[in-house]
C-alpha positions in Angstrom: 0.0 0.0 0.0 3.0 2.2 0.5 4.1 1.6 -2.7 0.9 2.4 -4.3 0.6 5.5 -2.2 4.1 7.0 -3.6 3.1 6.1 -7.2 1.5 9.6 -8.2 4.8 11.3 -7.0 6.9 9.2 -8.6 5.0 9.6 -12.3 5.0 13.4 -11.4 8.8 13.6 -11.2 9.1 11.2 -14.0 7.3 14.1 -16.0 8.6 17.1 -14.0 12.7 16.0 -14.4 13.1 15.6 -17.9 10.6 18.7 -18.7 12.5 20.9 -16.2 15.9 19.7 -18.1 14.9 20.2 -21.5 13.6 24.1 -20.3 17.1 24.6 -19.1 18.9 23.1 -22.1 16.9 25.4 -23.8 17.3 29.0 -21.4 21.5 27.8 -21.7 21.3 27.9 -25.2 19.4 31.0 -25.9 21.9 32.4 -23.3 25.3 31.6 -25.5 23.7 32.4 -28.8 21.7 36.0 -27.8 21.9 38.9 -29.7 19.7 41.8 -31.2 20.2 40.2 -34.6 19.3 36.6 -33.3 16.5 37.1 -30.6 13.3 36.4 -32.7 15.1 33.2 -34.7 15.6 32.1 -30.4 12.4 32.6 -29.6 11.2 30.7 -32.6 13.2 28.1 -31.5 12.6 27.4 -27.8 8.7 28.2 -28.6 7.8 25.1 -27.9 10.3 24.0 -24.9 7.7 24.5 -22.3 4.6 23.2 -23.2 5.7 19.6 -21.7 6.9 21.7 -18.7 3.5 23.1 -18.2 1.5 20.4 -18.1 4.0 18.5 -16.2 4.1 21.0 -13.3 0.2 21.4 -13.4 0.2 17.9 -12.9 2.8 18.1 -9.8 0.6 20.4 -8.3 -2.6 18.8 -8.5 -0.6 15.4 -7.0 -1.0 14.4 -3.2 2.3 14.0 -2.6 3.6 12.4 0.5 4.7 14.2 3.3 8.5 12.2 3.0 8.1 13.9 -0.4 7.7 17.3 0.2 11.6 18.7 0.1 12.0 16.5 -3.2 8.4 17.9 -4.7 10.1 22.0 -3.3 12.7 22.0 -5.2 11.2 20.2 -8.3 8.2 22.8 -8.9 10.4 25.6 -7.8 13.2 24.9 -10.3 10.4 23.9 -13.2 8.4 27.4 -12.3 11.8 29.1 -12.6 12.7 27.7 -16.4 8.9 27.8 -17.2 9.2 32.0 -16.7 12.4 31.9 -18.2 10.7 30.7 -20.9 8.2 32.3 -21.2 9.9 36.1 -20.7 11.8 34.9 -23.4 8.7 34.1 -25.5 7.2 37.8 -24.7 10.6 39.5 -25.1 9.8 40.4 -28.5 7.1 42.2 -28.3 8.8 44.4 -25.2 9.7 47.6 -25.6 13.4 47.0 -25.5 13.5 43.3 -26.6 17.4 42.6 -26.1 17.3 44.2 -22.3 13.8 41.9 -21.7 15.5 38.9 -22.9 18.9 39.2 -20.7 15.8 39.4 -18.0 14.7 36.3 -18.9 17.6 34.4 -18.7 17.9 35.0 -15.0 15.1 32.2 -14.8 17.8 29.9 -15.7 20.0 30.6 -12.5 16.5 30.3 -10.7 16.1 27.0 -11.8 19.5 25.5 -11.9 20.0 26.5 -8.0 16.2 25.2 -7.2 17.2 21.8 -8.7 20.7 21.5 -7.7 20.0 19.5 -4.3 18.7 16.7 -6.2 21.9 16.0 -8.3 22.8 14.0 -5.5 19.4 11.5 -5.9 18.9 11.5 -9.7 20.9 10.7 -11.8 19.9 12.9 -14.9 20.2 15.9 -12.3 23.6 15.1 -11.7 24.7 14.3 -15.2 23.4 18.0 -15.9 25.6 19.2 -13.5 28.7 17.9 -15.4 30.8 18.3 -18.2 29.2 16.9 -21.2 32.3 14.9 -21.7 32.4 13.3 -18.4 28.4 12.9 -18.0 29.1 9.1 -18.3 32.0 8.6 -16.5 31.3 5.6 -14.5 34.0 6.3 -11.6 33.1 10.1 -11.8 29.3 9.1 -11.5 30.2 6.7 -8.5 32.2 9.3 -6.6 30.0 12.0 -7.1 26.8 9.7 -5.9 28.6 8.4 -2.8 30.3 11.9 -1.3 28.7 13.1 1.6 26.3 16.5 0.4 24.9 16.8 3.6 28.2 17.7 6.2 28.8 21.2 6.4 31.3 23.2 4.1 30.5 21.8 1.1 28.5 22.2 -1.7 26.8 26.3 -2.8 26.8 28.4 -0.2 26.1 32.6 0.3 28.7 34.5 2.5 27.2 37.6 3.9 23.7 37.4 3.1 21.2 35.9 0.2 22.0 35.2 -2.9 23.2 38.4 -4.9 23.6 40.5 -1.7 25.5 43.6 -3.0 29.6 43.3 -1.3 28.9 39.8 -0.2 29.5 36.2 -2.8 28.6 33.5 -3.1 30.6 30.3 -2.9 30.8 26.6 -4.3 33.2 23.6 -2.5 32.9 20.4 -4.3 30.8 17.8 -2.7 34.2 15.7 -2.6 36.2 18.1 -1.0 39.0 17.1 0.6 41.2 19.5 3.3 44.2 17.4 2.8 44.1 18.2 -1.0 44.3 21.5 -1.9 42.1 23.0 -4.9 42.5 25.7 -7.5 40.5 28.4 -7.3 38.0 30.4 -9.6 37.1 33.9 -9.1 33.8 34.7 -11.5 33.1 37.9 -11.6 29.4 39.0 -13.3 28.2 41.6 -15.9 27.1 44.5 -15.0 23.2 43.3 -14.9 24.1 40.2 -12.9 25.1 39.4 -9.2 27.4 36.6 -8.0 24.3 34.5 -6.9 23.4 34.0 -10.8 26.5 34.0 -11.9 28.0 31.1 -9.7 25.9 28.9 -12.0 28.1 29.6 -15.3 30.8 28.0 -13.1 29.5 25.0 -11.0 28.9 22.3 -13.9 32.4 22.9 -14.3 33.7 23.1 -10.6 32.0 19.7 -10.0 33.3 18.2 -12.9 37.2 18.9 -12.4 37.3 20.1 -8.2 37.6 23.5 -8.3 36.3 26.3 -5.5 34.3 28.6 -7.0 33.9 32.5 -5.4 31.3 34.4 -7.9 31.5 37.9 -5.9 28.5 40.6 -6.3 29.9 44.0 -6.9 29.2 46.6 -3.9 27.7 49.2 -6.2 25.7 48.5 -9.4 28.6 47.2 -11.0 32.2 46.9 -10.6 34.1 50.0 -9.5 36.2 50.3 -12.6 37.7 53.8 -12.1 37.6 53.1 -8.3 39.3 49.4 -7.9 39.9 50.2 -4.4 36.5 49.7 -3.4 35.7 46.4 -4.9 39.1 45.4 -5.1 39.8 44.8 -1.5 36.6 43.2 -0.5 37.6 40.3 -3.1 40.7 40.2 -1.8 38.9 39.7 2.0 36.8 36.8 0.0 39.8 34.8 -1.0 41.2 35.5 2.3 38.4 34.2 4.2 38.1 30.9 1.5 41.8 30.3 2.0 41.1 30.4 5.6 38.3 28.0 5.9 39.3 25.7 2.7 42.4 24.0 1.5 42.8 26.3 -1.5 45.7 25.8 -4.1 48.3 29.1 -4.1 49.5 28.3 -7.8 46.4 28.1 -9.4 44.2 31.2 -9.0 41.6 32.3 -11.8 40.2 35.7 -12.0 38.1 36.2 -14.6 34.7 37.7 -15.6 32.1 38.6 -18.1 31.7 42.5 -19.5 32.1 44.5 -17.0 33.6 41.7 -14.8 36.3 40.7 -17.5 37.2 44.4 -17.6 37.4 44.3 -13.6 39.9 41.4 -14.3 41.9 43.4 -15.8 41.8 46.6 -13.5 42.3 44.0 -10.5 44.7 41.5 -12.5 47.4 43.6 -13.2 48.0 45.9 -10.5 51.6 45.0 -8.6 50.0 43.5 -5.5 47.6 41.0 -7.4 47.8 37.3 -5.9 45.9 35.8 -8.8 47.9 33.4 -11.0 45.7 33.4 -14.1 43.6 35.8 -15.7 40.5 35.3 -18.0 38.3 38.5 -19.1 35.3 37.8 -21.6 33.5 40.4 -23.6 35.9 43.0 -21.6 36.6 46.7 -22.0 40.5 47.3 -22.7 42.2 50.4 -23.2 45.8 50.9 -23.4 45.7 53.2 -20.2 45.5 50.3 -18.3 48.9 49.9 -19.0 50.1 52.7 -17.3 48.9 51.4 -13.5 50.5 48.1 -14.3 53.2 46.8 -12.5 56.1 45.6 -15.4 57.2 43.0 -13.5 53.7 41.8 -12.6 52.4 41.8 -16.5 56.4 40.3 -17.5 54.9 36.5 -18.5 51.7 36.7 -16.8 49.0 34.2 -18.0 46.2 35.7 -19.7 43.3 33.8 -22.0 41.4 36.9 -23.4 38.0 35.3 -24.8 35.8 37.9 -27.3 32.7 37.4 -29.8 33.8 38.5 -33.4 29.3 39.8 -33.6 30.2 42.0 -29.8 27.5 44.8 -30.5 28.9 46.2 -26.7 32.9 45.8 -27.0 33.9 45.8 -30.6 36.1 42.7 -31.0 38.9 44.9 -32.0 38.8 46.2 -28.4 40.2 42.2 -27.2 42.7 42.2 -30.5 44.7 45.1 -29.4 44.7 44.0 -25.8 46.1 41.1 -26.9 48.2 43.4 -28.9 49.2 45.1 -26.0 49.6 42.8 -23.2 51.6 40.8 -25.5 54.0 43.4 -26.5 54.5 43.7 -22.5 55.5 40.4 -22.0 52.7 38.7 -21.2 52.1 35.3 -22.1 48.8 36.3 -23.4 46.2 34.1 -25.3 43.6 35.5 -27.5 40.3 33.7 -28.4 37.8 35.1 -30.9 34.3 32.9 -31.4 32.9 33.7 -34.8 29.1 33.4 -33.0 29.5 34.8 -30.6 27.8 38.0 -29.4 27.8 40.4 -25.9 26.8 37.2 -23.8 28.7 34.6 -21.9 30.0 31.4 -23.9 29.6 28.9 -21.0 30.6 26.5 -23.5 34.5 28.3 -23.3 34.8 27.0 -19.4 36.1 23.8 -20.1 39.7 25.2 -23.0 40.0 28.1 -20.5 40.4 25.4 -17.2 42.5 23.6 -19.8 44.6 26.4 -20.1 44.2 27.6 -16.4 45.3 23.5 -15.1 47.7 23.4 -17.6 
């Protein structure tokens, strides 16, 4: 009779799972491939992503679940209400009155959703394969160690230091679920656009984190956006962030990222090449350079410093030439800089650029 009791449930997350999925799959790729001169060929395309989703979530919410149930049915109907507006802003984005601003609104449904979901990578499988690599989604040992790691002990797994997600000065924070203190792990520093916050922006990073075993810090600027003719306001606090990591976690001195999208790639670089800078690496995408930069920079500090510069050749914000001469620049310097253009790509983040960048960065 148990059984039969859990039955309903258990067809509603059959349903809910895969709809939820294939709404995120879709949010993630309108994401990487958004422009003005795209939008309404995206919206033709994910048009129908969330018709399944609908239904299925109706159905959730008309199910007497059991009360054992209720944390797994939470998450489930938050996360599938989260891609289903996603969607659907996306769908009415269009017809807005600025249609590229209401689409970048949109997409926030897909940090909703992945965070609202995230807790059951460690029951379903699906979940957790969504939260990897492509590559490694059926990596049997990967699978195995992931499924049998601890999620619930504390210190592990996405956290928010200083308030709720997106709190303006704090960040927030991911520790692989198979941390270890007597290993010590690189470090990412993400740092978002200026429309974003670290709570959204953590997600770009996590599928990655998981995969490889990486700590994850996505900050959110204390103003509006990054203080990019101040650096001495945001600048310190991040430094207190990887201070306070570093003290808590087993956190790998040689390999440190900073990197960022827009206004948080051209932070990178504000941040990245000042004399004092303890980051080993540096990534800016879709960043703001000028030359002038040059002139705060430490020689020695720039003298063979990593850099992976990624730009879209179709940047309507940051003309690609902007990247080129920074290349240009940081090269002539003596930097050991590498420069990445993406024919498709346009003023958004390519999430699908993590995985060469960690290349480069693990090296």
């Amino acid at each position: 009779m148990a059984d039969a009791a859990n039955e309903p449930a258990i067809d509603a997350i059959a349903s809910l799972v895969p709809a939820t999925l294939r709404a995120l799959y879709a949010l993630e790729f309108a994401g990487r491939h958004l422009s003005p001169a795209t939008l309404p060929r995206l919206i033709e395309a994910v048009a129908s992503r969330n018709d399944d989703l609908d239904a299925a979530l109706a159905a959730s919410r008309a199910t007497e679940w059991p009360e054992r149930f209720q944390p797994v049915r939470d998450c489930l109907e938050r996360a599938a209400g989260a891609a289903g507006e996603g969607i659907g802003g996306l769908l009415a984005a269009g017809e807005a009155p600025q249609p590229i601003v209401a689409a970048y609104r949109a997409l926030r449904g897909y940090a909703r959703g992945t965070e609202a979901l995230y807790p059951m990578a460690a029951h379903l499988k699906s979940v957790s394969q969504f939260f990897l690599e492509p590559a490694m989604r059926d990596d049997a040992a990967l699978l195995r160690r992931l499924a049998t790691a601890d999620t619930t002990r504390d210190g592990v797994g996405v956290m928010h230091v200083g308030g709720p997600s997106g709190t303006r000065g704090a960040f927030s924070l991911y520790v692989p679920e198979t941390y270890d203190h007597g290993r010590p792990l690189p470090l990412v520093v993400a740092m978002h656009g200026g429309s974003g916050n670290g709570g959204g922006f953590l997600w770009s990073w996590v599928r990655e984190a998981r995969t490889r075993g990486l700590i994850v810090i996505a900050p959110t600027a204390i103003g509006s956006t990054w203080s990019l003719m101040e650096p001495e306001v945001d600048g310190p606090n991040i430094d207190r962030m990887v201070e306070e990591v570093a003290g808590q976690w087993s956190v790998d001195a040689t390999r440190r990222l900073l990197t960022g999208m827009s206004d948080g790639g051209t932070f990178t670089y504000v941040l990245g090449l000042r004399d004092d800078c303890r980051f080993t690496h540096l990534a800016p995408l879709a960043a703001a350079f000028h030359p002038m930069m040059m002139t705060f920079a430490s020689p020695d500090r720039v003298r063979g410093l990593p850099i992976h510069i990624v730009h879209g050749a179709q940047d309507w914000m940051f003309p690609p030439e902007m990247a080129r001469n920074a290349e240009r620049v940081l090269a002539q310097a003596g930097a050991a800089a590498v420069y990445r253009e993406i024919a498709d790509l346009s003023h958004t983040y390519p999430r699908d650029e993590n995985g060469a960048i960690l290349d480069w960065f693990l090296a």
